[in-house]
Structures are given as C-alpha cells and as structure tokens.
C-alpha positions, 0 to 999 in steps of 0.5 A, spaced: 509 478 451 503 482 455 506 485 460 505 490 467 509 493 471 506 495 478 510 499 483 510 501 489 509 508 492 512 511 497 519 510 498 519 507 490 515 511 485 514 517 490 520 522 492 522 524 499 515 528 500 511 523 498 509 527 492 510 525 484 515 528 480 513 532 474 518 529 471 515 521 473 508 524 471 510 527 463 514 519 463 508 515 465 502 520 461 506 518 455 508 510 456 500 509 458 498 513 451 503 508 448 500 503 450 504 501 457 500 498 461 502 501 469 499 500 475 500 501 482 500 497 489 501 501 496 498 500 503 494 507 501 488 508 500 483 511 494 482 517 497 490 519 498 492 515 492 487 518 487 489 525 489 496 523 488 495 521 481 490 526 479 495 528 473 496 521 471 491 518 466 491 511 470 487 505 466 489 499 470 486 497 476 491 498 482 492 495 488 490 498 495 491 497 502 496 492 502 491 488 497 486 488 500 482 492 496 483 493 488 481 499 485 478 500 478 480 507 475 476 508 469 469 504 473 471 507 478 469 502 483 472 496 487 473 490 484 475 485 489 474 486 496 477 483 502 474 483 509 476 480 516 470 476 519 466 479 525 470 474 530 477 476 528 476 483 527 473 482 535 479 478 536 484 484 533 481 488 538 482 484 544 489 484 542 489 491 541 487 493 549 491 487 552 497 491 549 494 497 550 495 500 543 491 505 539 490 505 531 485 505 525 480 502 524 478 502 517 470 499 514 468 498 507 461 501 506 457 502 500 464 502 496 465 508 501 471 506 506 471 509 512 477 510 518 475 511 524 480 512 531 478 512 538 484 517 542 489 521 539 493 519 545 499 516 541 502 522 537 505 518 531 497 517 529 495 523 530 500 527 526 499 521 521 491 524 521 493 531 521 497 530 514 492 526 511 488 531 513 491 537 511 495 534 505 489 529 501 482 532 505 481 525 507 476 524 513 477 521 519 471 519 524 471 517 531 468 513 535 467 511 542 469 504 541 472 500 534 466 495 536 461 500 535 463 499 527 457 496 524 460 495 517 465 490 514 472 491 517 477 490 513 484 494 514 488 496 522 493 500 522 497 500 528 503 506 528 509 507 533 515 505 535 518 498 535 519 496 542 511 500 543 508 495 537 512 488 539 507 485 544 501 487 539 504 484 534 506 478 538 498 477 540 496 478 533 500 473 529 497 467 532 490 469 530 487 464 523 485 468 518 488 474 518 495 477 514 500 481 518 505 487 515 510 490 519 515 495 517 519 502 519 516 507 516 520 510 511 519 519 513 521 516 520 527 514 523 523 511 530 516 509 527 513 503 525 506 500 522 503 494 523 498 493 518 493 487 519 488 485 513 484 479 512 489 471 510 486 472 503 489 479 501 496 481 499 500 484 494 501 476 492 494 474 492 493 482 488 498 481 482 496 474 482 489 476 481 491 482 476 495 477 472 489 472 471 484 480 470 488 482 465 491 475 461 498 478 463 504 474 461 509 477 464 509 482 470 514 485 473 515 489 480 518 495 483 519 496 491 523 498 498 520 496 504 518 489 507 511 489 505 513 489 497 516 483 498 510 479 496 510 482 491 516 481 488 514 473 489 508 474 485 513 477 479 517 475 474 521 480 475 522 485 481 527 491 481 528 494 488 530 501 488 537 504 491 534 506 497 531 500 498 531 496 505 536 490 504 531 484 505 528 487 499 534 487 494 536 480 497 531 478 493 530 483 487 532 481 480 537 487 480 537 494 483 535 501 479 537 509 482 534 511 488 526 514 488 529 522 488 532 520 482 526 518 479 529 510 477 522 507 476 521 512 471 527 512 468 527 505 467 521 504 464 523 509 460 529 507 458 525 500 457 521 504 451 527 507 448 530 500 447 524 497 444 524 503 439 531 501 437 
C-alpha cells in the first residue's frame, strides 16, 4: 500500500529543546531517499518549521498552523489555505477584549504570513516572541489595534495560564464558523494555548486532504497533545509517544518511546528493517 507517515513536532519528533536529533536527521535523510514518504503536521508555522528541517530533504507537502495552511516543500508555495471571514475575525477580537486577553494575530498576504501583537503586557507572549525571535529570526510586527489588519486573518494565538484563558476560551466556543485548539504548552508547566482557526481547517481535514493529493492508502500518525487528536482520527493507524498526554494514548493504536529518545525515528527505522527482512 501507499503509505505516509505524518508526525507531530513538538513533544513527538522534537526533543525536550525543541530541536531535531542528529540521529532523527541521519534516520529521516535516508527513509526519504529510499523512497518513504514523510510529512509532518504542527501548530508551527513555515518560518520556524523550515528552519528546523534545514537538513532534512522534505519532499512531502506538510501541514502548519493546525491545518490551516499546507506547505509544499519543493514548490515552495502553500497549496491550501484557510481563513477566517472579516465577521468572525471581528468577533474573535470582541471576545478577546471582553476577557481582557492579548495574542497573535496572524495574516496571509501574497503567500507571506505575517504575526502581528498589540502589547507585550502578557509575559508568556512575549518570551514567546523573543525565543522565536532569537532562535528562528522570525519577525513579528505590531499593530495598534488587530482591526487595523487589512490582510486575510487566518490564525489567533492565545498564550497563559489556564484559569487566565477559561473565559476567552468560553466566548470564543459559541461563535460558527470557527475550530478551536486548547492545550498545556509542553515547555510549561502553567502555560497553555488556545488557538483559533477557521470551521474548514484542522489536522483532520489536512490529512484528509494530503490522502486524496498524493493517492495515499494508507496514513499512519505520530502525536502527544490533544491537538493530534484530529489527527489520529484521520489515520489508519496512530502511535502516541511516551510521553504522550493520556487523552492521546486512549485512543492511539499502540505506544512507542518517548520523543528524548527519538521513538518516531526509531519506529520508522525499525519498520525498514522489517521490510528488509
């Protein structure tokens, strides 16, 4: 069968740093140069997941932002693309002044996508902005008001501690037309995103659209966090990592080593060397 095997990142194919082991690197060069097929479907977007696979020859398109955008990495353009309506970007940020939070905003202009902030007066975000920042160059833009955005809207990202986000989170789930994500950050123990994206995007409806792209029989799926939970319902078969939150290996086909010790890798290896047998 024609088969893809789709990870997550963080906390699944990334290790405790948020980095790619050599030895995860030297295992994915060589199955993708025999033939594997591999992609890869994260909350992040282009700029830092590129970065992160500089040294891995990606041929596959891979799912961003949830599954709001999917990237091809040889035509090095976006494939499909999902943003929120004027109304319901206007009524996220209702909800978001009414709870008194502050996030990202990110925009899709001219196949650039572009994260905008209003204060840093929420320290999560802005070490956030600074890692990224530092760590991948990325650049973030401020703005006075997120109204003031004249591109398409397609992403929000929310970053604080649980009891600070229950109320936006609340505002925000009775609005139409929109897919929310809400899970502890992984490098945190108090931290949490909610993510906001449009009804027509998730890691669901990315595989499911990656399945019919590339004529895929078979797709099986790596995670951790309650965002792979889509994901796994759109597989075959889903393997969760060890460390894995437990909603996730509930419903995971089985469970595999940990991301330290680089189980993704090791199970696709160990895979080849079965088919060599």
């Amino acid at each position: 069968m024609k088969t893809l095997y789709i990870s997550d990142l963080d906390g699944t194919l990334l290790n405790s740093r948020a980095e790619l082991s050599d030895y995860t690197i030297e295992v994915l060069n060589r199955l993708i140069e025999n033939g594997v097929h591999f992609s890869i479907a994260t909350a992040r977007t282009a700029s830092t997941t590129l970065k992160m696979f500089e040294n891995v020859a990606l041929n596959i398109p891979i799912v961003l932002m949830n599954g709001v955008l999917i990237y091809d990495p040889i035509r090095k353009e976006y494939i499909k693309k999902e943003a929120l309506s004027k109304e319901v970007a206007a009524d996220i940020i209702l909800a978001m002044r009414e709870a008194g939070q502050t996030g990202l905003l990110y925009s899709l202009q001219n196949e650039v996508v572009k994260t905008h902030y209003e204060t840093l007066d929420n320290k999560a975000l802005c070490d956030f902005i600074n890692e990224r920042k530092i760590k991948y160059n990325k650049v973030f833009t401020q703005v006075a008001d997120f109204s003031e955005v004249s591109e398409d809207i397609i992403y929000f990202c929310f970053l604080d501690e649980k009891k600070n986000l229950e109320q936006l989170y609340s505002l925000i789930s009775k609005l139409d037309g929109i897919e929310i994500a809400k899970y502890r950050d992984i490098y945190s123990e108090n931290l949490w995103y909610v993510e906001v994206f449009s009804a027509s995007a998730s890691k669901y409806n990315a595989v499911r659209f990656l399945r019919e792209y590339g004529g895929y029989e078979h797709i099986c799926g790596f995670g951790d966090n309650l965002n792979d939970i889509p994901l796994f319902r759109a597989c075959d078969k889903s393997y969760a990592v060890a460390n894995a939150k437990d909603e996730v290996k509930e419903i995971a086909t089985a469970v595999i080593a940990n991301n330290e010790e680089d189980g993704v890798a090791k199970y696709l290896e160990r895979l080849e060397e079965l088919e060599n047998e």
